[in-house]
C-alpha positions as CSV (number, residue, x, y, z in Angstrom):
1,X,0.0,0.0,0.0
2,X,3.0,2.7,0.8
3,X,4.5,1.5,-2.6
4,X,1.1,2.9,-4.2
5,X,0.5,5.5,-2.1
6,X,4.1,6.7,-3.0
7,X,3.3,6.0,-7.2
8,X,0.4,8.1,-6.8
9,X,1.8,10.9,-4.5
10,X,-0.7,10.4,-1.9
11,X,0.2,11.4,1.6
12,X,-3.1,10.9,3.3
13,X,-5.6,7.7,4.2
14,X,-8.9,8.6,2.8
15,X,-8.2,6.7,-0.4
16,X,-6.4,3.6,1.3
17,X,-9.7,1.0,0.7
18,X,-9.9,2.1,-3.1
19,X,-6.2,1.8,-3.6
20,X,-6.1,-1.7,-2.1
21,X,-8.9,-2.6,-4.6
22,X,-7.0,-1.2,-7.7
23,X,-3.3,-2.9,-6.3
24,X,-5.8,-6.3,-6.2
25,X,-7.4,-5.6,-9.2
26,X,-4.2,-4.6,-11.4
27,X,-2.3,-7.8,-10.0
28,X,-4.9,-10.2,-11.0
29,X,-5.0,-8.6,-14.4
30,X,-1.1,-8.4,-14.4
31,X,-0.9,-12.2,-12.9
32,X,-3.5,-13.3,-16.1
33,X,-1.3,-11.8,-18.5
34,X,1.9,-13.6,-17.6
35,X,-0.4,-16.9,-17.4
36,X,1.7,-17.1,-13.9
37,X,-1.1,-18.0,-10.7
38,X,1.7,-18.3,-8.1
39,X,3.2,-14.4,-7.9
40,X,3.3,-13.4,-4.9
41,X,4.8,-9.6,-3.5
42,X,7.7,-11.4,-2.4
43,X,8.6,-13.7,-5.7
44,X,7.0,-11.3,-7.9
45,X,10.4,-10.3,-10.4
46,X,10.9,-6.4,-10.3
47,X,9.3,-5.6,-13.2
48,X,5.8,-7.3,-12.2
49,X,5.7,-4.9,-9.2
50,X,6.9,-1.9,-11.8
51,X,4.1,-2.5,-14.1
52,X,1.6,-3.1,-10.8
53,X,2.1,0.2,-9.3
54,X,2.6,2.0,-12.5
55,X,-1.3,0.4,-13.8
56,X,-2.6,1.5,-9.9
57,X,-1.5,4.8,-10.9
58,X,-3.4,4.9,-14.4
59,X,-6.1,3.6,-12.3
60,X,-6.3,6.8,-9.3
61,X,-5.6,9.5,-12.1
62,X,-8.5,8.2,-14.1
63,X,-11.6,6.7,-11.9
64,X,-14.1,7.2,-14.4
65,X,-12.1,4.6,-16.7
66,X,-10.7,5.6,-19.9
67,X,-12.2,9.0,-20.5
68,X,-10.0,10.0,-23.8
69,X,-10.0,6.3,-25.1
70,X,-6.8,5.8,-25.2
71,X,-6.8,2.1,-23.9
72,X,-8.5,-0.9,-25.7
73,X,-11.1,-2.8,-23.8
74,X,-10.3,-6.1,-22.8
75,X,-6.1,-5.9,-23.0
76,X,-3.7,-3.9,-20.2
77,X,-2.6,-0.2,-21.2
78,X,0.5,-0.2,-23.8
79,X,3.4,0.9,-21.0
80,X,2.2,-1.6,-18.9
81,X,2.5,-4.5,-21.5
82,X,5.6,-2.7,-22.8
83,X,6.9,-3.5,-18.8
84,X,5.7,-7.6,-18.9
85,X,6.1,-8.7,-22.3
86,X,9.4,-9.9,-21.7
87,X,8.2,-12.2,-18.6
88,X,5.5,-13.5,-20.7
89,X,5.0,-17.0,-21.2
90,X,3.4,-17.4,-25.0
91,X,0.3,-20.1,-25.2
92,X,-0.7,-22.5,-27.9
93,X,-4.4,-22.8,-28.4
């Protein structure tokens, strides 16, 4: 939570529960995009946590979503991707 609150330059509690909801929320999406189930805070490599905070902070700045549409629906925001894609494991269908 400091980690986030630090990304976002927040030095107060009121936003605390919705902050723990976006770190939850962006490392599930983060965890389904690496296919990888077992991350945790402490195995996660460096760059998962980079692109975690760094999608929590996309998240505070813009509440109400994606207001200029600059993020498709359905994948993770470019610089985040950009951050993973090398710890990606590729899938065959």
């Amino acid at each position: 939570l400091e980690q986030a609150k630090n990304q976002c330059y927040i030095d107060h509690n009121e936003d605390d529960m919705i902050l723990e909801i976006y770190i939850k929320s962006a490392s599930a999406a983060i965890s389904e995009y690496l296919k990888r189930d077992d991350l945790t805070q402490e195995n996660a490599p460096l760059q998962a946590k980079q692109a975690t905070l760094a999608y929590v902070g996309l998240m505070y700045r813009n509440r109400d979503g994606d207001p200029d549409g600059d993020y498709e629906h359905g994948y993770l925001p470019h610089f985040v991707t950009a951050i993973l894609y090398p710890l990606r494991v590729p899938t065959v269908k």
